[in-house]
Backbone as a chain_set.jsonl record, in Angstrom:
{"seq": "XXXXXXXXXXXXXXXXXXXXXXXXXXXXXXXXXXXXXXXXXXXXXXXXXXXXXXXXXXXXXXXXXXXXXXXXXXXXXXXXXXXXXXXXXXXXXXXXXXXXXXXXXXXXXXXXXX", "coords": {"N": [[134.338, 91.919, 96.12], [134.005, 91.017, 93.632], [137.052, 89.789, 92.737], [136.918, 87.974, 94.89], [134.776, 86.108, 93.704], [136.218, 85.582, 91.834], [138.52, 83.78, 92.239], [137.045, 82.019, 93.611], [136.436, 80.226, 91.342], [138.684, 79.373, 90.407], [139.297, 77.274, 91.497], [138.029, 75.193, 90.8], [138.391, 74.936, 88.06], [141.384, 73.915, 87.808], [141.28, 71.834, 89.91], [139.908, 70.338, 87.547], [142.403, 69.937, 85.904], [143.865, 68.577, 87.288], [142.421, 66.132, 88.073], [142.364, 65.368, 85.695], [145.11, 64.988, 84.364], [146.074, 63.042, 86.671], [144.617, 60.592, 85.974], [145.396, 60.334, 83.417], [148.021, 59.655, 84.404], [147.749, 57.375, 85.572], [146.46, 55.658, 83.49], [148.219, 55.452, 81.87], [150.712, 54.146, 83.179], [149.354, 51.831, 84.023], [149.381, 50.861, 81.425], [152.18, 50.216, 80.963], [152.883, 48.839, 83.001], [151.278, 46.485, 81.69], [152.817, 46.035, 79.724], [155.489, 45.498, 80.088], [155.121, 43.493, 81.624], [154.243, 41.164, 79.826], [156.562, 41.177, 78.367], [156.469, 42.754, 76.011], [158.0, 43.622, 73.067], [159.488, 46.914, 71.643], [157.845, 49.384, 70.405], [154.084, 49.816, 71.639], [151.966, 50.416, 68.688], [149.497, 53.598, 68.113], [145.91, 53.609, 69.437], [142.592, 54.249, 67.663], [139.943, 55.759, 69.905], [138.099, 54.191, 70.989], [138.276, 51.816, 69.915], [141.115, 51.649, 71.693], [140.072, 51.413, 74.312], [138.005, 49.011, 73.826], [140.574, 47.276, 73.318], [141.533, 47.941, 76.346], [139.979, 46.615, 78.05], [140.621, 44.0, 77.479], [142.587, 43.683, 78.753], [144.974, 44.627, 77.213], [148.286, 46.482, 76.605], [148.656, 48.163, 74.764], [146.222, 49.182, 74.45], [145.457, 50.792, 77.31], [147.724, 52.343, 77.206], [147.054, 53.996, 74.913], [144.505, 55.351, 75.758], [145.51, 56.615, 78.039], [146.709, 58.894, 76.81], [145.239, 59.876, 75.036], [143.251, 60.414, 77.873], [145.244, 62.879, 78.794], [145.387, 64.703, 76.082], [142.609, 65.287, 76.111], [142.716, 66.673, 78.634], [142.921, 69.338, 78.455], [141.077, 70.483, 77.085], [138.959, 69.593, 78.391], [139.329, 71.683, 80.651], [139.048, 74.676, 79.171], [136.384, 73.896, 78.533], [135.427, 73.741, 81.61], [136.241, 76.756, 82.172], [134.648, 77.829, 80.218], [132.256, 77.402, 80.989], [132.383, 78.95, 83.997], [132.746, 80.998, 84.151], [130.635, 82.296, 82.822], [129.09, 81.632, 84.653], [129.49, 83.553, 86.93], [128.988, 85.398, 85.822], [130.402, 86.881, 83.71], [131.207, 88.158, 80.86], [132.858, 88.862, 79.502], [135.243, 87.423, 79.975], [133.991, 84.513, 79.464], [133.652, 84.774, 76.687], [136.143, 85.217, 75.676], [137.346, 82.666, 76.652], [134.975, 80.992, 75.507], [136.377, 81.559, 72.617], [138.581, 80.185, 72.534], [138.184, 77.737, 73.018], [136.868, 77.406, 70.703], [138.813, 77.46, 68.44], [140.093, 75.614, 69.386], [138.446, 73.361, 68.526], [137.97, 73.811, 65.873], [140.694, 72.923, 64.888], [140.951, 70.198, 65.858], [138.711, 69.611, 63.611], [140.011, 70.421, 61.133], [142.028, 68.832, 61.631], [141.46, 66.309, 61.113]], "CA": [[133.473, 90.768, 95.914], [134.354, 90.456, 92.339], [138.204, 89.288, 92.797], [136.733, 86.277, 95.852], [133.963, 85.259, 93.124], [136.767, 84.849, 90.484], [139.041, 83.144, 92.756], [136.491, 80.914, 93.593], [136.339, 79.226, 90.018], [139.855, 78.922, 90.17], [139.968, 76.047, 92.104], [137.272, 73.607, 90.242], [139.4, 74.943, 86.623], [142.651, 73.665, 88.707], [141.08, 70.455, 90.052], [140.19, 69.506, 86.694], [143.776, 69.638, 85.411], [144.603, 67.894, 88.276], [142.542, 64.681, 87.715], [142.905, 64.41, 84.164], [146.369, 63.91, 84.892], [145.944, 62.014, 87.183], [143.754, 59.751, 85.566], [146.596, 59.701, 82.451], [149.332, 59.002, 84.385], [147.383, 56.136, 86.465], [146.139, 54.984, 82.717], [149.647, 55.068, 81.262], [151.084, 53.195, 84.145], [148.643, 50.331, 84.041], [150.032, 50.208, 80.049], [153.361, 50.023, 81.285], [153.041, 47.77, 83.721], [151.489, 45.56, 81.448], [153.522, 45.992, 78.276], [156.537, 45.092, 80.461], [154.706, 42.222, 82.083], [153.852, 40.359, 79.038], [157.803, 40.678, 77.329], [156.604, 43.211, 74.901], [159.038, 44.691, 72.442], [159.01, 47.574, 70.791], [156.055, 50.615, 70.843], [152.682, 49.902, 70.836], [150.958, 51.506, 67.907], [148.303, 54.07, 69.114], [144.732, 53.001, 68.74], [141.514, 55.163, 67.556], [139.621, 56.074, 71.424], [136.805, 53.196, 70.983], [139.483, 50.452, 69.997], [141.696, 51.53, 72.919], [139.182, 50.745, 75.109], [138.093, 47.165, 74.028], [141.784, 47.012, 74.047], [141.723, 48.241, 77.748], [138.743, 45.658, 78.386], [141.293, 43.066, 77.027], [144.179, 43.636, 79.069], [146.178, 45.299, 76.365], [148.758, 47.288, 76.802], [148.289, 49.382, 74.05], [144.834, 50.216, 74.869], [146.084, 51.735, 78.228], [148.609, 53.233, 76.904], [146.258, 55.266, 74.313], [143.838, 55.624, 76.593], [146.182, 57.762, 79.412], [147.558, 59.591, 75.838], [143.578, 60.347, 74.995], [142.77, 61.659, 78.573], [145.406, 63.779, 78.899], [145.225, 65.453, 75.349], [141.169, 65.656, 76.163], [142.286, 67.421, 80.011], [142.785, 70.949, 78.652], [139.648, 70.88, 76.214], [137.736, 69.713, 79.64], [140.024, 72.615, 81.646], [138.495, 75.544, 78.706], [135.141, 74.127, 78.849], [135.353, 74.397, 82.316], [136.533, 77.829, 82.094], [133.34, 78.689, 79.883], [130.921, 77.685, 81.944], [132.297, 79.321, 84.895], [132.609, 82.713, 83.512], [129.443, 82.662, 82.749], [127.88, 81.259, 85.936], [129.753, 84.667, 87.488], [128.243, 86.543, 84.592], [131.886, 87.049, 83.273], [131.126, 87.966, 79.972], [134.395, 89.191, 78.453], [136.192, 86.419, 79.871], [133.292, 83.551, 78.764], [133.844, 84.902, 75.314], [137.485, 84.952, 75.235], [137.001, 81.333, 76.919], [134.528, 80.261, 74.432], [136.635, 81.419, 71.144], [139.821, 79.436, 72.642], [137.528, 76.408, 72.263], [136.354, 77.518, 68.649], [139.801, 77.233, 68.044], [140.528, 74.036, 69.649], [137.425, 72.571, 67.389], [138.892, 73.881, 64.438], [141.87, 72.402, 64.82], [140.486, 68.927, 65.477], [138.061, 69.573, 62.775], [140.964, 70.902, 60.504], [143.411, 67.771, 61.254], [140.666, 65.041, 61.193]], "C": [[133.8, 90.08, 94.592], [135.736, 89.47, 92.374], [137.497, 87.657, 93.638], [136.13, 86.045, 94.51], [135.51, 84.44, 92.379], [137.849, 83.9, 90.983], [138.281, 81.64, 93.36], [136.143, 79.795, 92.622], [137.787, 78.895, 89.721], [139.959, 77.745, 90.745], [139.365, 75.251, 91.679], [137.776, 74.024, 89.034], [140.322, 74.155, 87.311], [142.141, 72.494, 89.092], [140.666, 69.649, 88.49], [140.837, 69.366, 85.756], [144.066, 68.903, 85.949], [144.123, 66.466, 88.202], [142.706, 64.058, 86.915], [144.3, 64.469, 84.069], [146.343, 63.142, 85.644], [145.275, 60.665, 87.054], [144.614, 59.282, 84.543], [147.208, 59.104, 83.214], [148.908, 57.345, 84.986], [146.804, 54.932, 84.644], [147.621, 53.869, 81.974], [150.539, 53.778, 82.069], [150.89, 51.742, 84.136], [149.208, 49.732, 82.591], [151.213, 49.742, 80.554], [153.87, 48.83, 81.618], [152.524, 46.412, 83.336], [152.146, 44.793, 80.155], [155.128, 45.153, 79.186], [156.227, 43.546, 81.465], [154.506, 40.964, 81.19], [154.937, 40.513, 77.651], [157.456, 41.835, 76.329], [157.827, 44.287, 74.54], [158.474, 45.579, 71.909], [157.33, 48.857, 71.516], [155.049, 50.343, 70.462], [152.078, 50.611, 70.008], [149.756, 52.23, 68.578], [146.959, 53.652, 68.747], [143.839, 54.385, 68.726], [140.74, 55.044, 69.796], [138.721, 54.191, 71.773], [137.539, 51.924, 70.953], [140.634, 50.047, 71.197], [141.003, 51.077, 73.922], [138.411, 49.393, 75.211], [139.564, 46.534, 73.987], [141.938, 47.456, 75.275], [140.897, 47.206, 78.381], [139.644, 44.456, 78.078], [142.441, 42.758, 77.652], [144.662, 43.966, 78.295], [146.815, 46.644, 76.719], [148.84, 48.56, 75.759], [147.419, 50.321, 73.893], [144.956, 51.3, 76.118], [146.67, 52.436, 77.773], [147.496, 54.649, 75.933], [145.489, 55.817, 74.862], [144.507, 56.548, 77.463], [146.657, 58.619, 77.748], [146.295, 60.428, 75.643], [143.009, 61.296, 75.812], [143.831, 62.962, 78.57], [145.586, 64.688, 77.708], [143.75, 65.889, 75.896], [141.515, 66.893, 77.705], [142.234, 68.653, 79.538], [141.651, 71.28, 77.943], [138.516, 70.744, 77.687], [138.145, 71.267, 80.37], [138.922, 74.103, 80.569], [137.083, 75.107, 78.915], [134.311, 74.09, 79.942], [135.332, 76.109, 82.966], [135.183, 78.834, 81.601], [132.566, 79.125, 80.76], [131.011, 78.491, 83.367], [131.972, 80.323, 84.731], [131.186, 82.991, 83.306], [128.413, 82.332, 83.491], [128.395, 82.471, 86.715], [129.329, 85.749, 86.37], [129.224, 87.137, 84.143], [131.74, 87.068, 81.907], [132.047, 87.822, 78.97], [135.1, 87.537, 78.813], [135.71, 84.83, 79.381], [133.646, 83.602, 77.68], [135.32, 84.784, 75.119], [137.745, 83.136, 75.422], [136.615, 80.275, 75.577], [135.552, 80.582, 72.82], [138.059, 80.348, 71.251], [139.22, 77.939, 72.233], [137.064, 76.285, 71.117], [137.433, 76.827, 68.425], [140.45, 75.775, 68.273], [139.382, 73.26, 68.6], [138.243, 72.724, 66.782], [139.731, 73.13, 64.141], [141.739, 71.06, 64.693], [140.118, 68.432, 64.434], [139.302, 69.115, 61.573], [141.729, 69.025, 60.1], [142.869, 66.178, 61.342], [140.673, 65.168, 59.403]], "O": [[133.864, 88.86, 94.444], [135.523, 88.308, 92.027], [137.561, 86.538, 93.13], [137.048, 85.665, 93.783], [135.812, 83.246, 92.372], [138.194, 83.093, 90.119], [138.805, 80.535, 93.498], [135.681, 78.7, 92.945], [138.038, 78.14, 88.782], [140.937, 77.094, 90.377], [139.841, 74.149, 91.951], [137.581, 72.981, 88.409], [139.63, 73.155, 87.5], [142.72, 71.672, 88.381], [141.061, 68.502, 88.285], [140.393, 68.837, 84.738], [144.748, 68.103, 85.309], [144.953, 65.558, 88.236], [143.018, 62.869, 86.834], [144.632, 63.523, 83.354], [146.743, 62.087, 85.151], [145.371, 59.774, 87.897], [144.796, 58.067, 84.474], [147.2, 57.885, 83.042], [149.628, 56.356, 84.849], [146.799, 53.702, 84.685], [147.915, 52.697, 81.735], [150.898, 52.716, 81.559], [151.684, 50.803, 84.198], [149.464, 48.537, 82.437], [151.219, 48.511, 80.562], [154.698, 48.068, 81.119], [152.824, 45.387, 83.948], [152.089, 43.638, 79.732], [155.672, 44.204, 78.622], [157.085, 42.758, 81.862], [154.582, 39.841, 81.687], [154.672, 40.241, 76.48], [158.418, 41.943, 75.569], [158.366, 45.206, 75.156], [157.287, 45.52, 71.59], [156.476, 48.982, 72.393], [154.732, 50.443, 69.277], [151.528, 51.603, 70.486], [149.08, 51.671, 69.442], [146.863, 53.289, 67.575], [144.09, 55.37, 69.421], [141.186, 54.29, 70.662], [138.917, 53.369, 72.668], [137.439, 51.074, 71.839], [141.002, 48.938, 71.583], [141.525, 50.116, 74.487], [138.192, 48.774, 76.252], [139.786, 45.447, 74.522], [143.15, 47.287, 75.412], [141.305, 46.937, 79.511], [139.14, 43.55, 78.742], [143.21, 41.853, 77.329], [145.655, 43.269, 78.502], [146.199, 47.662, 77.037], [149.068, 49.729, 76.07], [147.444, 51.492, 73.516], [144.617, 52.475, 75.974], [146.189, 53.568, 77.831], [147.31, 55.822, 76.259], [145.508, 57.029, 74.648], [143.794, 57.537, 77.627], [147.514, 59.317, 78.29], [146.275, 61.59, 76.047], [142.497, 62.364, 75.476], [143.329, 64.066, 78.357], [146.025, 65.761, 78.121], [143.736, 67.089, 76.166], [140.74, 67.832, 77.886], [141.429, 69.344, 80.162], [141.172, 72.395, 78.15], [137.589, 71.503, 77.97], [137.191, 72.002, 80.623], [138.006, 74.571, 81.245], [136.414, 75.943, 79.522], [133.09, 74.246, 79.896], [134.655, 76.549, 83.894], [134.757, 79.889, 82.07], [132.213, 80.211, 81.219], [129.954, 78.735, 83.947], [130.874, 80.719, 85.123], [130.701, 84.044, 83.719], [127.219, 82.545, 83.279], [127.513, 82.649, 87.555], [129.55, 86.958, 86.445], [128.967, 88.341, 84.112], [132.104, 86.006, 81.403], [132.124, 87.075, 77.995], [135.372, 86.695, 77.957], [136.538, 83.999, 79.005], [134.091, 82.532, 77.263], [135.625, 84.071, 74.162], [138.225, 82.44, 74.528], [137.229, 79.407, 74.956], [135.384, 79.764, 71.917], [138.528, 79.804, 70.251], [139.671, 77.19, 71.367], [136.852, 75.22, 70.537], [137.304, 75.624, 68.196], [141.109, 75.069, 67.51], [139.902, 72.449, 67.835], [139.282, 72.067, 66.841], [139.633, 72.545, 63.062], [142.217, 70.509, 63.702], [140.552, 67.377, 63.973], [139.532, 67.971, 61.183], [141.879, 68.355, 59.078], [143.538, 65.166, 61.553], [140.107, 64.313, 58.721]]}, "num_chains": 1, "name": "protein.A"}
């Protein structure tokens, strides 16, 4: 019984790898397609999240572009804090806690390099 439960959280961890890529690459794309639509040279600089997005509201290609760069750095922080909560909706304690300190660590690091 134990092995099905834990197999059963494998597949909503695993779907949400799967759309936050899919959600980058469909973001990135739309940059692409309109960085190369509108002649631009050169690399768009990246924008802060909030600026990419009234640049995405703008048609800019740079806002897309940061925007698909944004979700998919953010998919594996969603993928662990998926991971938490599952573990611990199967009462998975060891592996909640190993879960939860991988996300300490991902804070930190943010924290750290902010």
């Amino acid at each position: 019984m134990r092995q099905q439960t834990v197999r059963d959280i494998d597949r909503p961890i695993s779907l949400v790898l799967m759309i936050g890529m899919l959600i980058s690459i469909v973001l990135v794309l739309v940059g692409v397609v309109l960085l190369l639509s509108r002649g631009g040279s050169g690399v768009p600089r990246p924008l802060p999240p909030v600026q990419a997005a009234h640049a995405a509201l703008g048609l800019r290609a740079d806002g897309w572009l940061s925007l698909g760069v944004f979700v998919l750095i953010l998919t594996p922080v969603a993928r662990v804090l998926m991971a938490v909560g599952s573990f611990a909706w199967i009462r998975d304690w060891k592996y909640a806690g190993v879960s939860a300190v991988v996300l300490a660590a991902m804070a930190a690091a943010f924290i750290i390099d902010s």
